[in-house]
ZATI-304788 format. One record per residue: residue in three letters; x negated, y, z of N, C-alpha, C in turn. Coordinates in steps of 0.02 Angstrom, whole numbers, plus 50000, padded with zeros to 5 digits. Layout:
ALAXYZXYZXYZ/...
//
This chain:
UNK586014618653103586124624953070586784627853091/UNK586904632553094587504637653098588064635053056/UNK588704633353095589164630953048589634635653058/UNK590134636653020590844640253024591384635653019/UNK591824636653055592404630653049593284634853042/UNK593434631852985594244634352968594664632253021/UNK595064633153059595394634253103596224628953067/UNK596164622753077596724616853034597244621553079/UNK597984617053060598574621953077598614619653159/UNK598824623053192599054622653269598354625453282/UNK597694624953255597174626953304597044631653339/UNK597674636653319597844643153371597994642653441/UNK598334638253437598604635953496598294631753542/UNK597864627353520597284623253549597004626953577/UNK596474633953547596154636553572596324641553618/UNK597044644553617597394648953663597264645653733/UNK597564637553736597394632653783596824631853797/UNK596524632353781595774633053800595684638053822/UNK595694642753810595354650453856595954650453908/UNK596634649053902596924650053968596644645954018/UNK596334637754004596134634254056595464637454084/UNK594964639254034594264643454060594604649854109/UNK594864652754094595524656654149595474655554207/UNK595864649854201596184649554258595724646654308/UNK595014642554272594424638354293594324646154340/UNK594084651254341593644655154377594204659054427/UNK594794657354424595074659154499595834663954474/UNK595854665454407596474670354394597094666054386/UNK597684669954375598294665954382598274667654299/UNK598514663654256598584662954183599054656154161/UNK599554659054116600044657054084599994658654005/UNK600494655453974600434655653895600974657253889/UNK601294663653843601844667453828601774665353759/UNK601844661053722602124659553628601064661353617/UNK600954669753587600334669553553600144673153614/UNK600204673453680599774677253719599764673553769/UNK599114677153799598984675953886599254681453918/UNK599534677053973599744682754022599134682054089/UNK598864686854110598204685454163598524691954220/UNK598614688754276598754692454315599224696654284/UNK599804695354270600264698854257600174704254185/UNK599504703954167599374706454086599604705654041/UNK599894705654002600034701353920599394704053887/UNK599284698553870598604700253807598544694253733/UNK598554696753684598874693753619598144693053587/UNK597614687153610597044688253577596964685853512/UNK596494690653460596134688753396595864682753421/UNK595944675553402595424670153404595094669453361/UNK594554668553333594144664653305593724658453312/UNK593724652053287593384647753283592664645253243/UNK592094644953280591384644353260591124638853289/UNK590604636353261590304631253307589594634253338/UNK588994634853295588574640153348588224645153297/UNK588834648253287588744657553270587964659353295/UNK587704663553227586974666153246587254673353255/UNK586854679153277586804686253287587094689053224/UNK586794684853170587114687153108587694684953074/UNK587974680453099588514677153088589184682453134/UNK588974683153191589424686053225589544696253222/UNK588824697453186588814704953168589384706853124/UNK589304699853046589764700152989590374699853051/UNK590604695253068591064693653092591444699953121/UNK591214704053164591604709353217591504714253161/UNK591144716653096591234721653016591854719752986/UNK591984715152965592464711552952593344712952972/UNK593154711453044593704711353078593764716153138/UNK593394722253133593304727553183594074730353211/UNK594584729853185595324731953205595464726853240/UNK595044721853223595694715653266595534714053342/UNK595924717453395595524719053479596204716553490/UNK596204713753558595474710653595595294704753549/UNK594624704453543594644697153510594194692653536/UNK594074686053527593694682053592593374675853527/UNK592834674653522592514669753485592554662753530/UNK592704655953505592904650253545592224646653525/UNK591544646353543590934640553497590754635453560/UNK590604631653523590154627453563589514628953606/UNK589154633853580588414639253601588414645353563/UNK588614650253610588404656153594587754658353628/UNK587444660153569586344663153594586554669853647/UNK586274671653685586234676353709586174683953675/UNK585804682253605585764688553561586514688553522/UNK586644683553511587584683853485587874687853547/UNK587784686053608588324685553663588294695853668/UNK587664696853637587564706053660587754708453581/UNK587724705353524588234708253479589054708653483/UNK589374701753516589934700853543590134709053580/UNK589734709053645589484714853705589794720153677/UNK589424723453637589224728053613589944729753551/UNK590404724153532590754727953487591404727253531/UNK591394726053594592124724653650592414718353628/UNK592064715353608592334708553592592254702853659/UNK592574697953673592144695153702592424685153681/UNK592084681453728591964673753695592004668053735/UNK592204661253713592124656853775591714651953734/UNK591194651153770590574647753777590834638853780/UNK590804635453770591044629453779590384625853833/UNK589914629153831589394626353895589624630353945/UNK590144634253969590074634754025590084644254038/UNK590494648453987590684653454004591174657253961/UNK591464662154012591984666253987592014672553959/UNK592164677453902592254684253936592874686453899/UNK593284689853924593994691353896593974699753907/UNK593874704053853593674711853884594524714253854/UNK595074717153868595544720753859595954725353916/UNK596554726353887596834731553928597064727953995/UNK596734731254033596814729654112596774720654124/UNK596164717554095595884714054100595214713954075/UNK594634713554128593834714854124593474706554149/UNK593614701454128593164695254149592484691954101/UNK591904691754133591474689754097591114685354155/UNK591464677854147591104673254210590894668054196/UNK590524663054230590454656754210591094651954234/UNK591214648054207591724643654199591524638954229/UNK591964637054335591744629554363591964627154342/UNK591624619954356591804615454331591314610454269/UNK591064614654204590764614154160589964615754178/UNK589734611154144588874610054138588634615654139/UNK588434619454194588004627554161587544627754117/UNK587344631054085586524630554059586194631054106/UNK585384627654054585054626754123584724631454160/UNK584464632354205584024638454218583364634554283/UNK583024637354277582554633854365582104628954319/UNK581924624054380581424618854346581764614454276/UNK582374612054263582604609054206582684611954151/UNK582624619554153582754623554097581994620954039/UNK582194619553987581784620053926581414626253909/UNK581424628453944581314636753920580684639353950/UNK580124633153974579444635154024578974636653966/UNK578454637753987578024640853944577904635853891/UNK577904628453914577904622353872578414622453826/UNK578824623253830579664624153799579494630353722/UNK579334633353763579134643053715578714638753668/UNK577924635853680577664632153631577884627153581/UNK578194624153603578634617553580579034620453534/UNK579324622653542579834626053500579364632153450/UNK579014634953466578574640753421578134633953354/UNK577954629953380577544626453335578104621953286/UNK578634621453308579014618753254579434624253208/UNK579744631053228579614636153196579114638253143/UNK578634639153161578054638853112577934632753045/UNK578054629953063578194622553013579004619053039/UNK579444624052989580194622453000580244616752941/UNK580014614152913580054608152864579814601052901/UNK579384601552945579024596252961579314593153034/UNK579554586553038579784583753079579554586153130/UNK579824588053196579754587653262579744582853317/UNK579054581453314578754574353360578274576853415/UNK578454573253468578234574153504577004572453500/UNK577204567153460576394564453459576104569753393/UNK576264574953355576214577953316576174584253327/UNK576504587953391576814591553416575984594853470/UNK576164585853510575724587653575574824589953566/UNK574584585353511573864588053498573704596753481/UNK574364597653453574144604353404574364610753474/UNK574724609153505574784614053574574344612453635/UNK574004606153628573504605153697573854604653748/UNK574644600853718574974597053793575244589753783/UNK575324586453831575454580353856575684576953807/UNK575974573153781576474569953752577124569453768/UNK577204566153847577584565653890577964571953908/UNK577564576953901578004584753935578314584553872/UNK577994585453817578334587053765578904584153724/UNK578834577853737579484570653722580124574653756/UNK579934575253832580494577053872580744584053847/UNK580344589053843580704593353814581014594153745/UNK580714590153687581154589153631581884584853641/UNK582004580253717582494577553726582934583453729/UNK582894588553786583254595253805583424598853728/UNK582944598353711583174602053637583484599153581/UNK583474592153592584014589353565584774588953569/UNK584704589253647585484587753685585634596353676/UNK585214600453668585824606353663585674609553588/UNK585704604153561585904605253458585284609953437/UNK584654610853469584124615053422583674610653360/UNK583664603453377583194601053351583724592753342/UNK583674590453251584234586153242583694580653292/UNK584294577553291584304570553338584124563353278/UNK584554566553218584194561353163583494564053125/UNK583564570853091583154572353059582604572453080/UNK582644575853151582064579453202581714584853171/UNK582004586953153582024594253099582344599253140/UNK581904605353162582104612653191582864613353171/UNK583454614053195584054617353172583934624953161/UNK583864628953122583814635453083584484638753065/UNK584684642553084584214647853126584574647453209/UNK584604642853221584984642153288584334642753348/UNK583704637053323583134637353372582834642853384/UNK582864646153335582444653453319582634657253390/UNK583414659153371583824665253403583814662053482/UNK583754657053491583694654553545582984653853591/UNK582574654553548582074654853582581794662853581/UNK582134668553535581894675053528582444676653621/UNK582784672253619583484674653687582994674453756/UNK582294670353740582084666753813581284670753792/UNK581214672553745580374676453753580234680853793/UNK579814682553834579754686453874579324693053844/UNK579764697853849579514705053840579254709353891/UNK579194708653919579054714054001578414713354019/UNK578284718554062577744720254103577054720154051/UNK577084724453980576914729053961576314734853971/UNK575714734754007575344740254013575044747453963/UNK575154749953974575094757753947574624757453920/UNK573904758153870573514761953873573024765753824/UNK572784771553858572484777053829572014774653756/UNK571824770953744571544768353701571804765353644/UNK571734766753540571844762453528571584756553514/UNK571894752753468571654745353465571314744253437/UNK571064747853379570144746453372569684749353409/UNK569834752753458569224755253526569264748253567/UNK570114745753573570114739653626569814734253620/UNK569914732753535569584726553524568544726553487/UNK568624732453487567814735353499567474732553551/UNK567884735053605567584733453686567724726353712/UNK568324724653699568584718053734568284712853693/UNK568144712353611568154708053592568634706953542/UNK568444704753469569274703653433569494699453443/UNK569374693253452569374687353487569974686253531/UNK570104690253588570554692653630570814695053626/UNK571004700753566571394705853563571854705453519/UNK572714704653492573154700253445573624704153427/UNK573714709553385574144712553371574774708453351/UNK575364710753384575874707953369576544713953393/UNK576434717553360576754722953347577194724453254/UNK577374729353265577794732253174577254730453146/UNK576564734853122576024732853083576044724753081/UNK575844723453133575684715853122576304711353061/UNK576674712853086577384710153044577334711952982/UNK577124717152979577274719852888576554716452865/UNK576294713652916575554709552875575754704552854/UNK576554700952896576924693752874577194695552832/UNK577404700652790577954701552759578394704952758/UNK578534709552846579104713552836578954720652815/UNK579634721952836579594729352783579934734952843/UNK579464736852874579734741852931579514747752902/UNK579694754452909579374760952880579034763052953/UNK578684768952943578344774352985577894769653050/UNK577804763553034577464759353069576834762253114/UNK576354767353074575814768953092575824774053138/UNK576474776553155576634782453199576804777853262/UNK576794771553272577024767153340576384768553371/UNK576284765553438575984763953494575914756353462/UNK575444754353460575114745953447575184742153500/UNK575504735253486575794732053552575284725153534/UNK575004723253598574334718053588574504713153639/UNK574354707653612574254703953653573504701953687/UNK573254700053739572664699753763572654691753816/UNK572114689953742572444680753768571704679053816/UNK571444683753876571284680253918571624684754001/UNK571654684754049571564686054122570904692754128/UNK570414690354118569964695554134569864700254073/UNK570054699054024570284704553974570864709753990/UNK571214707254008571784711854043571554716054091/UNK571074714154135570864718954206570374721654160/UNK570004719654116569404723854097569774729854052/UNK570274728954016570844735653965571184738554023/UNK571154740854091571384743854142571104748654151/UNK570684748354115570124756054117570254760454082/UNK570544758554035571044763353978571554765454021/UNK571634763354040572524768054076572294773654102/UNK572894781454066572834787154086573424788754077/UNK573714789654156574454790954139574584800254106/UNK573954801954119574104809054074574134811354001/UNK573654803353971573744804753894573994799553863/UNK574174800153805574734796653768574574790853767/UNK575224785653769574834777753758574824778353682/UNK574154774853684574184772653608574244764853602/UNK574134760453660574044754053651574554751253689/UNK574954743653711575254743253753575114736153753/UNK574764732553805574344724853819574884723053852/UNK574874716053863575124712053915574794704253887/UNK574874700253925574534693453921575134688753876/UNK574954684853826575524682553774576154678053827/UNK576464675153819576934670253861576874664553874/UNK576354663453811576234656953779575354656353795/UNK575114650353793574544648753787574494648153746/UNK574754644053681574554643253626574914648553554/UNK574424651353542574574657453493574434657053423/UNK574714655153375574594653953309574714661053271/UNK574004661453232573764668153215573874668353137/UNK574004672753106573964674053027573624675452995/UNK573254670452981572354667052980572364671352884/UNK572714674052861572684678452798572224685552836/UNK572374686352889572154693552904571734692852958/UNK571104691652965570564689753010570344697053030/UNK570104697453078569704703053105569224703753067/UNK568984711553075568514712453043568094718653065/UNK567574724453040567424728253073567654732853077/UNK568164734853016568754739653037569384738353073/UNK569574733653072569894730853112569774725453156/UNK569624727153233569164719853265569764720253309/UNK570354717553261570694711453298571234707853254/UNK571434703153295571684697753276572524698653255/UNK572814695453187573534696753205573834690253211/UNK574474692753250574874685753282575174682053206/UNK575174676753215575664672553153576504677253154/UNK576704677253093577224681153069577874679253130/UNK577654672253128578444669853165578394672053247/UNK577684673953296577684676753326577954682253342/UNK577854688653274577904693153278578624696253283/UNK578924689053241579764690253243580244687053319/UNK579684684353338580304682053413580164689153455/UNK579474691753461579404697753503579814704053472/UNK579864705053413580344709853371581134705753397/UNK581334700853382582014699353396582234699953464/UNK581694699953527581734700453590582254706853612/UNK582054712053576582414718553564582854718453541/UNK583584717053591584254715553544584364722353509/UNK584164729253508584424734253481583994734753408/UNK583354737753398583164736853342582884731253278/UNK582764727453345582234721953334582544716653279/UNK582914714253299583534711653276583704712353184/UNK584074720353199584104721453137583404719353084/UNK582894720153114582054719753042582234713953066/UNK582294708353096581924702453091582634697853030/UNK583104699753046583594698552980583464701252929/UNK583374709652925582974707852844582564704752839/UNK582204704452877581394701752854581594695252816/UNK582254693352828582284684252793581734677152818/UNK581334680752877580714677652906581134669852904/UNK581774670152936582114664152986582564661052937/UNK582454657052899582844653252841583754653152881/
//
């Protein structure tokens, strides 16, 4: 879970030492003047703060709070990528303790990774494959219930073995306890809303009860605003959106290509889910006014949180993410 940590006496200074060494790690000349860095001949007197792994919402309060106090630089152990664009976004910036920097002030602009230190992962070791997205979505969904791999693997239709290994990865970088084996909340969440894939999107002319008329409801998965306010949230003017679907086969996708008219309005917007395995919000079944399917709530909130600008904000009210 998200901790906050009081800052004991001297820890100013610890951590000053610390961002001067991340400093000086990526190639600048940096010294310590009493409460400042000097970087390339700069003086800069930073706001520190100390966190261990700050959520989006932890760090929103945080820069409301303390909006006068510039430059200022957050010191955590893991900052999520959706923290790192609230950071972004208020000129703040942070040092990553896995392995990055960013120091934004006057006549100093650095936002690098730090040699030396373990990068995150990215490529074939990254946790973050489509197996990873599942793994992590099915213990989301049941955030009470131990995270095991032999518990895990039947209900997603993968290995054991893939899945062991990737609850190891998600152990070693604090999402999932190591004793409890209990989801860490809301840390796994924001972390896995950081790695969902949103893109490539198709347009089309049709809506979603013509789509899932033709395609099938079966195939067709709303997981859009509507869908969400079917989990619970509370978005307004919902019915004035474009309906965002998922279409959980390959030849469903080429067969909804026939809808596309780039001259008239989208009403629908398909793409194929990320995931193979899609847990649905079996309260709201298709029917003949509605022939299609909606995504499970906690779906609906990683594709809503994907959107660091609006998305974000509803999926914190929503309170979906304990």
């Amino acid at each position: 879970m998200s901790e906050t940590s009081a800052a004991p006496p001297g820890a100013d200074d610890e951590l000053l030492d610390e961002l001067a060494a991340a400093l000086q790690a990526v190639g600048l000349t940096c010294r310590i003047d009493r409460d400042a860095v000097v970087v390339d001949g700069n003086r800069v007197v930073p706001f520190l703060v100390l966190r261990a792994h700050p959520t989006p919402a932890d760090l929103s309060q945080l820069v409301q709070e303390h909006r006068r106090r510039t430059p200022a630089v957050v010191v955590a152990d893991r900052i999520s990528e959706p923290g790192r664009g609230v950071l972004r976004d208020a000129g703040w910036g942070w040092l990553d303790r896995r392995g990055h920097v960013r120091l934004w002030a006057s006549g100093v602009r650095i936002d690098s990774a730090v040699p030396g230190v373990a990068p995150e992962r990215t490529g074939p070791s990254s946790p973050w494959t489509q197996v990873g997205l599942e793994v992590a979505l099915a213990a989301l969904v049941e955030p009470t219930e131990p995270v095991t791999a032999r518990r895990i693997a039947p209900r997603i239709s993968r290995s054991v073995g893939a899945v062991h290994e990737l609850l190891g990865r998600f152990g070693q970088d604090g999402l999932i306890g190591r004793s409890s084996r209990l989801p860490l909340l809301p840390d796994l969440f924001w972390e896995t809303a950081a790695h969902w894939p949103d893109d490539g999107w198709t347009p089309l002319a049709a809506p979603a009860a013509e789509l899932g008329a033709r395609l099938g409801a079966d195939v067709v998965v709303r997981v859009d605003e509507r869908a969400a306010t079917l989990g619970g949230a509370r978005i307004a003017a919902v019915a004035d959106l474009p309906a965002r679907c998922y279409l959980t086969s390959p030849a469903a996708l080429r067969r909804a290509r026939q809808f596309v008219d780039r001259d008239a309005p989208t009403r629908t917007w398909v793409r194929i889910p990320p995931v193979r395995w899609l847990p649905l919000n079996e309260e709201h079944p298709a029917d003949e006014t509605h022939p299609w399917q909606v995504a499970h709530p906690v779906v609906c909130a990683l594709r809503l949180a994907a959107d660091p600008a609006r998305g974000r904000e509803i999926v914190e009210a929503w309170g979906i993410v304990p």
